[in-house]
VEXBAZA-553508 format. One line per field, with one value per residue (C-alpha): residue number from 1; residue in one letter; x, z, y. Coordinates in pm, 1 decimal, m for minus. Example, Ala and Ser with C-alpha at 12.3 -4.5 7.8 and 13.67 -1.06 7.14 Angstrom:
# VEXBAZA-553508
n	c(1  2)
res	c(a  s)
xx	c(1230.0  1367.0)
zz	c(780.0  714.0)
yy	c(m450.0  m106.0)
//
This chain:
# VEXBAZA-553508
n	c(1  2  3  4  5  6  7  8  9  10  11  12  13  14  15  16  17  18  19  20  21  22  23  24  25  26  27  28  29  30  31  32  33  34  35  36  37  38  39  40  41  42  43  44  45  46  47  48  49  50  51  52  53  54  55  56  57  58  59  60  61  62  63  64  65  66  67  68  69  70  71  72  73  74  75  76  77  78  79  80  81  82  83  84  85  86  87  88  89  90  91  92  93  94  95  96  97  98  99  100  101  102  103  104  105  106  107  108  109  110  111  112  113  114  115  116  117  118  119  120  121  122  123  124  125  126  127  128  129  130  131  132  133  134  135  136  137  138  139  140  141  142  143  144  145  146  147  148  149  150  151  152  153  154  155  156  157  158  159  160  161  162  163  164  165  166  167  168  169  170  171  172  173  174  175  176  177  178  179  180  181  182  183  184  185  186  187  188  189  190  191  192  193  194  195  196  197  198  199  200  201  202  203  204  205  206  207  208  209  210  211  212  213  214  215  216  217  218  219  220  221  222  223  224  225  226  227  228  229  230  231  232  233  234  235  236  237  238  239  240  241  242  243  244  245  246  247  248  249  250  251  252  253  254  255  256  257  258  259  260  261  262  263  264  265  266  267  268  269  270  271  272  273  274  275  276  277  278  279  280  281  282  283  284  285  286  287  288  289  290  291  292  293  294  295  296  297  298  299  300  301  302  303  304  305  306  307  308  309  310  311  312  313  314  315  316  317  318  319  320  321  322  323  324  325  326  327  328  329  330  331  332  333  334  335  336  337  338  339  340  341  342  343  344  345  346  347  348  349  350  351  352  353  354  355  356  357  358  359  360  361  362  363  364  365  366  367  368  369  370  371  372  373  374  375  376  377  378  379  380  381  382  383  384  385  386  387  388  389  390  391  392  393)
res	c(x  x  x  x  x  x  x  x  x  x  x  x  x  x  x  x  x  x  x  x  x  x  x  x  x  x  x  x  x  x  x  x  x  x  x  x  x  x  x  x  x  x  x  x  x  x  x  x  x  x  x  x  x  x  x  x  x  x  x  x  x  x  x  x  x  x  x  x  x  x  x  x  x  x  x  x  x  x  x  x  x  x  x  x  x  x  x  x  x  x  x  x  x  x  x  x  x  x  x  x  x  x  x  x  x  x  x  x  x  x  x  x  x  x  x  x  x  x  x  x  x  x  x  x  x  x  x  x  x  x  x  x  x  x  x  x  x  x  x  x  x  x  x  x  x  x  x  x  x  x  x  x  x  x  x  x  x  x  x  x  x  x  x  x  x  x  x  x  x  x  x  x  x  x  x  x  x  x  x  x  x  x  x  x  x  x  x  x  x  x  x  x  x  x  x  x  x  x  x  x  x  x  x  x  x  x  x  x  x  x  x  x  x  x  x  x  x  x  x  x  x  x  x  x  x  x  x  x  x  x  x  x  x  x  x  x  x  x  x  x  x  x  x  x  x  x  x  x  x  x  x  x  x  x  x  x  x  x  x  x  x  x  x  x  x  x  x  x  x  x  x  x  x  x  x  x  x  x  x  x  x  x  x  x  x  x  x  x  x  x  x  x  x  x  x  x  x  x  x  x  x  x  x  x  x  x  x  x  x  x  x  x  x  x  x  x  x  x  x  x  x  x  x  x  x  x  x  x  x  x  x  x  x  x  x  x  x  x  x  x  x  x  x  x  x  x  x  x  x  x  x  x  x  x  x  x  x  x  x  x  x  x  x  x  x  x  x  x  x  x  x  x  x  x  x  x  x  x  x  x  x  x  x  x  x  x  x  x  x  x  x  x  x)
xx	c(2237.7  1914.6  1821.6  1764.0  2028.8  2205.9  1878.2  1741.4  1393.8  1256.7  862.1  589.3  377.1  43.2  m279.7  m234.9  m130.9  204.9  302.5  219.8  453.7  699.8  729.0  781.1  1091.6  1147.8  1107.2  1414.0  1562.4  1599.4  1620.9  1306.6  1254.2  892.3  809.0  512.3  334.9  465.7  286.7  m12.1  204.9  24.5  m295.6  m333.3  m207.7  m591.6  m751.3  m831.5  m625.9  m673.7  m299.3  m263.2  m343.9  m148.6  m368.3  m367.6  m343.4  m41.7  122.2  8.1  199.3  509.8  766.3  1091.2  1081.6  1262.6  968.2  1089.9  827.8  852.9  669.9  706.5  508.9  792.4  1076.2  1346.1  1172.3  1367.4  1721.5  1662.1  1438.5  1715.5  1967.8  1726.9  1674.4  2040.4  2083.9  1795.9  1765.0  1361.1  1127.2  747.9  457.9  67.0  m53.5  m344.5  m334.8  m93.2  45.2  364.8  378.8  326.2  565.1  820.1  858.6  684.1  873.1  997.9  1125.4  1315.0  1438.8  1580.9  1798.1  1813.3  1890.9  1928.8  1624.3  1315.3  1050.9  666.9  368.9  63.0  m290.7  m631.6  m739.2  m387.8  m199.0  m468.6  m808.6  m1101.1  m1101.3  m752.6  m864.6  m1135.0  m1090.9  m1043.4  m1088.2  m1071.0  m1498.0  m1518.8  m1265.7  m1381.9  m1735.4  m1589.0  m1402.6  m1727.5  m1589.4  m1859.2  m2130.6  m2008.8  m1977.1  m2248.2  m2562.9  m2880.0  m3039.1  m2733.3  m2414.6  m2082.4  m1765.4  m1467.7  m1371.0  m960.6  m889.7  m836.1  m767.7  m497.0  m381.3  m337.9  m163.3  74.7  166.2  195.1  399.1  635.9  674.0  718.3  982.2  1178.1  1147.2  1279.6  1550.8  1631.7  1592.5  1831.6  2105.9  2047.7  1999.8  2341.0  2225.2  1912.1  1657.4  1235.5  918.1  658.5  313.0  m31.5  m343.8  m545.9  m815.3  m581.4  m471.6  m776.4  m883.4  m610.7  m801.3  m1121.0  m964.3  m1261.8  m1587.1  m1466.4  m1402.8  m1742.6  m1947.3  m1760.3  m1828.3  m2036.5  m2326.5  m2397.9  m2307.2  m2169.8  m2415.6  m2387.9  m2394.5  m2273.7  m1995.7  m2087.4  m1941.0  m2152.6  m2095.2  m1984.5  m2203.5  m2151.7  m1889.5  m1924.6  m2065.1  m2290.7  m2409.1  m2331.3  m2534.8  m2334.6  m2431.8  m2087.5  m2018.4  m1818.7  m1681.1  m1650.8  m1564.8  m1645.5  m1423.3  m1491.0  m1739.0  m1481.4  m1487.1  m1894.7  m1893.6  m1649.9  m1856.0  m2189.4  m2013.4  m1798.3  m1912.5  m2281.6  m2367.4  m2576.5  m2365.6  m2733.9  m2717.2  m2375.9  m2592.9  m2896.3  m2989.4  m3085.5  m2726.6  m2482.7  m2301.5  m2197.8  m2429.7  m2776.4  m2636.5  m2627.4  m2961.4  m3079.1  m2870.2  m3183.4  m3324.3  m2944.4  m2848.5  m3148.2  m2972.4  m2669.7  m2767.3  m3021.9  m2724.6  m2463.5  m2761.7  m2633.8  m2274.5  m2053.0  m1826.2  m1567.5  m1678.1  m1759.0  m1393.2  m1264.3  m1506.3  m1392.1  m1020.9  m1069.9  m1253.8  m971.3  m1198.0  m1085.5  m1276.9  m1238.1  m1347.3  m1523.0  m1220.9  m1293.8  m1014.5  m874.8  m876.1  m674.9  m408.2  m381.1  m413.6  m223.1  m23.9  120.8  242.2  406.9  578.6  694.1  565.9  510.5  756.4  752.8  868.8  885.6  697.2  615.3  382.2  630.8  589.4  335.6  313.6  355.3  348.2  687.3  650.7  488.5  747.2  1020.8  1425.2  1600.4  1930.5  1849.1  1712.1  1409.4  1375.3  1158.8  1237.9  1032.6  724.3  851.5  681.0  582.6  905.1  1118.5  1386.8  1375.9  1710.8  1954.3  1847.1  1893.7  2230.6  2306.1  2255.1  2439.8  2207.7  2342.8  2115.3  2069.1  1909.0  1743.2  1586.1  1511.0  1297.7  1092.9  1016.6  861.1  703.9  869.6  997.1)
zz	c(8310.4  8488.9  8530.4  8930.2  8973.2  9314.3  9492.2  9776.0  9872.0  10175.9  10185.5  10432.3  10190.6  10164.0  9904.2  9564.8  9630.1  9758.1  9585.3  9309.5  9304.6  9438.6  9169.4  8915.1  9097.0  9102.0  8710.2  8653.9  8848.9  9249.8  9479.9  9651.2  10018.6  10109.6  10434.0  10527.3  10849.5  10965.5  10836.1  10580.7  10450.2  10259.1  10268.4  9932.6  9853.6  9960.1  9739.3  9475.2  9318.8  8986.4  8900.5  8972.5  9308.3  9378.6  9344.5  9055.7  9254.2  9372.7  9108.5  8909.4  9135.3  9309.6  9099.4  9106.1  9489.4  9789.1  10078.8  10448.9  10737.5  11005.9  11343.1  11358.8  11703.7  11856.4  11998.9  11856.9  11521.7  11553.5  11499.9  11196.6  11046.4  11179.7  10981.3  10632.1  10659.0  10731.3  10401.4  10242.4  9956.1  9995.3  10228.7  10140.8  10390.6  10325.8  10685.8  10813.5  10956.2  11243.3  11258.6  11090.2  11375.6  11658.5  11546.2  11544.4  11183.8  11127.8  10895.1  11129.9  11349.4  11027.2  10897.7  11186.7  11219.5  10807.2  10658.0  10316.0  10289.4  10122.1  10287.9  10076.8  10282.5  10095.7  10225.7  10169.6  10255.1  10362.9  10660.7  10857.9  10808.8  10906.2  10681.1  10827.8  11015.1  10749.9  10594.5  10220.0  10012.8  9649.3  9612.2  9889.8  9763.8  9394.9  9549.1  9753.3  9436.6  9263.2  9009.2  9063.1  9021.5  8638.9  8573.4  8500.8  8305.5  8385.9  8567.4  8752.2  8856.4  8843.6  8972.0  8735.7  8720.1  8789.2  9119.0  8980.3  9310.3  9394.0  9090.0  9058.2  9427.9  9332.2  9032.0  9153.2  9455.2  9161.2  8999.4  9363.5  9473.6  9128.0  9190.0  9569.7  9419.9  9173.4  9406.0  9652.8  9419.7  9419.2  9753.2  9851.1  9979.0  10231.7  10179.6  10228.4  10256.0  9968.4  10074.3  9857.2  9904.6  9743.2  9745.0  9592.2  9336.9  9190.5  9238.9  8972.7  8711.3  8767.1  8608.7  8342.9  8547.7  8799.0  8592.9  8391.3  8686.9  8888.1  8587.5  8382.2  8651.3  8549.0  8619.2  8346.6  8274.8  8298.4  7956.8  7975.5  7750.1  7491.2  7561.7  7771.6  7490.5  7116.5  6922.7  6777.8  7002.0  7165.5  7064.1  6814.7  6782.0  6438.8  6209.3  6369.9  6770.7  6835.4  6909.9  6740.9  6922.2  6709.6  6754.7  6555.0  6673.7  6372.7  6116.1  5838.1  6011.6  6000.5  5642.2  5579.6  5808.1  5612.8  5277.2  5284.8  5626.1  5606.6  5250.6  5302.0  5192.4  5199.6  5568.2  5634.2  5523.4  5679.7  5909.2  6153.0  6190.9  6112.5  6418.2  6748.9  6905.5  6684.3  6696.4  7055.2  7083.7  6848.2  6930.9  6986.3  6583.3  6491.8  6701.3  6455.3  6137.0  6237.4  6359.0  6076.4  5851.5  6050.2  6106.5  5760.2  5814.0  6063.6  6299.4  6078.0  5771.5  5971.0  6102.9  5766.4  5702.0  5922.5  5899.0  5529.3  5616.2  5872.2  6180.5  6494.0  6636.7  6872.4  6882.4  7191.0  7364.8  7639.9  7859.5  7733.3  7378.2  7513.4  7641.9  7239.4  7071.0  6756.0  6889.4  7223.6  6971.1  6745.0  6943.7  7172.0  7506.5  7679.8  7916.2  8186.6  8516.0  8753.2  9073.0  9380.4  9128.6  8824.9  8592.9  8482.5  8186.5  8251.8  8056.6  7995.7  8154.2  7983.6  7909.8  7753.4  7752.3  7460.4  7548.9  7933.1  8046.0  8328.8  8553.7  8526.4  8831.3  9037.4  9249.0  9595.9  9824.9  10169.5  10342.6  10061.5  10154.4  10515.5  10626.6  10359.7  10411.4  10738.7  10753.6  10467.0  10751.4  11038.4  11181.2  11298.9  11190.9  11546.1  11608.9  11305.4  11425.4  11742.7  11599.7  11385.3  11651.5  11857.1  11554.7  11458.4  11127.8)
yy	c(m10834.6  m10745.4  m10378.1  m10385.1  m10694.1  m10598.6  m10446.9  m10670.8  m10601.8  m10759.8  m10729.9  m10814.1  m10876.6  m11049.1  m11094.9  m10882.6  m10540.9  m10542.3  m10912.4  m10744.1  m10462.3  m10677.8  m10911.7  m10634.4  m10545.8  m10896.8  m10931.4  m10633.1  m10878.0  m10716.7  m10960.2  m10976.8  m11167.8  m11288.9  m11290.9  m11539.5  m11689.8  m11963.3  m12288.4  m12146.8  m11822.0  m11548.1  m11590.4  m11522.5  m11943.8  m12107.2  m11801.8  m12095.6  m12408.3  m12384.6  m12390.7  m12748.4  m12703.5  m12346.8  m12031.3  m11873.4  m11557.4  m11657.3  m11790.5  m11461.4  m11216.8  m11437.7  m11560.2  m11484.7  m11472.7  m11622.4  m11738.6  m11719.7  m11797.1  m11589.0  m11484.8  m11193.4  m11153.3  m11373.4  m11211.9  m11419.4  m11318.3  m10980.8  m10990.7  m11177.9  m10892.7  m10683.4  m10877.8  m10880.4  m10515.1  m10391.6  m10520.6  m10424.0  m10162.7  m10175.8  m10240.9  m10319.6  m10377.4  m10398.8  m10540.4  m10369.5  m10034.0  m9998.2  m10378.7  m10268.8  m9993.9  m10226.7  m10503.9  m10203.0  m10138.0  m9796.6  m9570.4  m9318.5  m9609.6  m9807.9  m9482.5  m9408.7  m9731.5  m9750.7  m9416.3  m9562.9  m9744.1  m9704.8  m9790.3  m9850.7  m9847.5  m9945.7  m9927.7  m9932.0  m9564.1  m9386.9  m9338.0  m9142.7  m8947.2  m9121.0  m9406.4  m9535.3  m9830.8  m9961.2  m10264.6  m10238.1  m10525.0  m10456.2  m10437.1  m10180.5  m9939.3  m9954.2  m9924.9  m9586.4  m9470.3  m9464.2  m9710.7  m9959.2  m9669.3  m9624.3  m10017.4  m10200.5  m10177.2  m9916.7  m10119.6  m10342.0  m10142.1  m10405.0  m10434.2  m10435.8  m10848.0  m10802.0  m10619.8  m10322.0  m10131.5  m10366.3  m10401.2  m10001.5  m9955.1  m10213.2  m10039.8  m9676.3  m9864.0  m10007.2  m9677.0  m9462.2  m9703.2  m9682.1  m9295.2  m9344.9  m9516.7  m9279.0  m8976.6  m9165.7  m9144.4  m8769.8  m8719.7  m8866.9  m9253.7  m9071.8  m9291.8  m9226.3  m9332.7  m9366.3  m9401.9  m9571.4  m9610.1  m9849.9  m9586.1  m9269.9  m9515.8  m9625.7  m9253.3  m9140.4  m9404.8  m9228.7  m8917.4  m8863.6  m8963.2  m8734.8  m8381.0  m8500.9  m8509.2  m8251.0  m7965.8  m8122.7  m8116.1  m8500.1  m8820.3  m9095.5  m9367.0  m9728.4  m9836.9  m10213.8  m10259.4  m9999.4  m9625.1  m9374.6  m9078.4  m9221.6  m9430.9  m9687.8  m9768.5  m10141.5  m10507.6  m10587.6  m10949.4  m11150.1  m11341.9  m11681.8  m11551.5  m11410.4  m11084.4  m10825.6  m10475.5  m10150.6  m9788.9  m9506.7  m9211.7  m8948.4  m8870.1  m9013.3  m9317.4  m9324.9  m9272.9  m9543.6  m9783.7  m9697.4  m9771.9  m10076.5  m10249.8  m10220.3  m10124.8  m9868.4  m9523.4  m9309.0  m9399.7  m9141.4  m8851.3  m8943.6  m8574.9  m8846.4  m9000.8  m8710.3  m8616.0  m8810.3  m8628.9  m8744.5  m9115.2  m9114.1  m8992.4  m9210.2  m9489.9  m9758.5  m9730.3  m9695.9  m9993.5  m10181.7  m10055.0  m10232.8  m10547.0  m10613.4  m10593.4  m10770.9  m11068.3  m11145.2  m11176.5  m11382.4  m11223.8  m11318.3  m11132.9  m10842.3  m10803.0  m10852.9  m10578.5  m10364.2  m10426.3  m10341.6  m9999.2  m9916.7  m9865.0  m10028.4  m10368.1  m10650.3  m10975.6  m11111.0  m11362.0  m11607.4  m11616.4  m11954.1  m11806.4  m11542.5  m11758.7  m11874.0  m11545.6  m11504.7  m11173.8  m11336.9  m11627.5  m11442.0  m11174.5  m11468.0  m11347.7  m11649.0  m11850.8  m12127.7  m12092.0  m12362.3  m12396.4  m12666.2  m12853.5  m12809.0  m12566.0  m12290.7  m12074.3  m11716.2  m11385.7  m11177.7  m10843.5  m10563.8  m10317.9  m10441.0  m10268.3  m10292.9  m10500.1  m10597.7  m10952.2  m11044.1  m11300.3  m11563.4  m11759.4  m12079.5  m11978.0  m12055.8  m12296.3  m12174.3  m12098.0  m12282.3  m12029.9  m12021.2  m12247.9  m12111.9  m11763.6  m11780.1  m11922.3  m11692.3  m11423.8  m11589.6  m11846.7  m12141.6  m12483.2  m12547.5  m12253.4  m12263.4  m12651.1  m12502.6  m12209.1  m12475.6  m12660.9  m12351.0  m12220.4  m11928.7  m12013.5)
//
């Protein structure tokens, strides 16, 4: 059994945001309908072709879908997204502002002719103010959220190097629609409308820089990859060139790091050092302390190090060495599923139910699903050859 086996989701869906939170409904195992242009599809397939020629975008947030082409600009287009949404549990859209509207699917209008469905609009700046109509890639909202102004070193401020943005609408889209759901069931079948923006979404992440700066009269610095108020708290370079990341969180912790990590127990008592507070301000002769001592160790011996004192620490992975790490292997967390150019490896969802299953199902092609749906829903093959040959599937 799946948890969301016997939900049908149909979603006009493109680039990250939306696929996204689709396929997580498509993991619990709802069956989830892709809409795509006729010919190319979702954009979101030429992004790259690292994956054996597929995009690893793509591949990252589509599985476990069914891919029908549709134009939706046609007018033979709409009985069949009259047919797809009669039965449809959920409804997803992230076209630009207003398309959804003028192609006839606004919320008012579906709800009107779907009372039980739930219908998730995600955007880039919400459903009106004066940002509606901006475009909002990923860069620009992060850039609007102020994320990019706390990223970064002093002197160069940096994106985050996932889409974060999308990444967090398509989440809080997940989680809304599971609520819709849930609220449904309460609410006697009435269904209703959950609305995210890419720009409220990534706003909820920036919890902390925004009550600093908002009563604390300052803003957070840039401070690379080390933290902007604990210290030592970030990488530290190893006698072998690698890097090593370490957190001190308490003054227990300091002393323990002093003793058995760097050998140098008169350092925890030093009035220089003794307090959070003194290391960050002194975090530049501190920062020399540390690295003269680690210039005699490897990486290795200073994680041993550290694992021994009990004080938390990271080692510096590539990407490729995190598709091998230790922790995946052992708790079993990878799978295949298959695809158009065979199949790819791909991570089991993050949360995990005690006693229920996920789907791990093929990567469609563009439109892979277009005939059978489509008979599935009462369209003869004729029509079906006729519509291919004018385009609209």
């Amino acid at each position: 059994m799946l948890p969301l086996q016997g939900l049908t989701v149909v979603s006009l869906e493109q680039a990250v945001a939306a696929p996204f939170a689709s396929r997580q409904l498509a993991d619990l195992g709802a069956r989830v309908i892709k809409i795509e242009r006729p010919g190319a599809g979702d954009f979101a397939r030429d992004y790259d072709d690292a994956v054996a020629g597929m995009s690893s975008h793509f591949v990252w947030c589509n599985r476990s879908k069914e891919s029908i082409t549709l134009d939706l600009k046609q007018p033979e287009a709409k009985p069949v997204m009259e047919a797809l949404l009669a039965q449809a549990d959920v409804f997803i859209q992230n076209l630009a502002p207003g398309a959804a509207e003028r192609l006839g699917y606004g919320s008012s209008s579906l709800l009107a002719r779907y009372p039980r469905l739930i219908v998730c609009n995600i955007s880039g700046y919400g459903a009106d103010g004066p940002y509606r109509d901006k475009k909002a890639y990923d860069l620009l909202v992060q850039c609007e959220a102020g994320l990019v102004s706390i990223t970064g070193t002093e002197d160069a401020p940096s994106k985050a190097g996932i889409s974060v943005a999308d990444i967090a609408a398509g989440m809080y889209a997940y989680s809304g629609i599971l609520s819709a759901l849930l609220a449904r069931e309460k609410a006697g079948g009435k269904g209703t409308v959950v609305e995210v923006s890419m720009l409220e979404a990534i706003g909820e992440w920036m919890g902390y820089p925004l009550y600093y700066a908002a009563y604390g009269g300052k803003e957070p610095e840039r401070s690379g990859a080390s933290h902007a108020t604990i210290y030592p708290y970030g990488p530290f370079r190893a006698g072998d060139g690698k890097y090593v990341f370490l957190g001190i969180q308490n003054e227990r912790e300091w002393q323990m790091f002093c003793e058995r990590v760097l050998g140098q127990p008169e350092l925890a008592h030093d009035p220089a050092f003794d307090g959070n507070g003194k290391r960050l301000r002194a975090k530049e002769r501190l920062a020399e302390r540390i690295e003269q001592s680690f210039r005699t160790k490897t990486a290795a011996n200073i994680v041993e190090l550290l694992n021994e004192a009990q004080i938390a620490n990271a080692r510096l992975h590539t990407m490729r060495e995190f598709a091998d790490h230790p922790q995946l292997a052992a708790r079993n967390r990878w799978r295949e599923v298959d695809s158009p150019v065979g199949p790819v490896k791909a991570l089991l969802p993050p949360a995990t139910l005690d006693g229920w299953d996920v789907a791990m199902k093929p990567i469609p092609g563009v439109g892979e699903h277009t005939e059978a749906l489509l008979q599935e829903f009462g369209f003869p093959l004729r029509t079906i050859e006729a519509w291919r040959a004018k385009g609209i599937v």
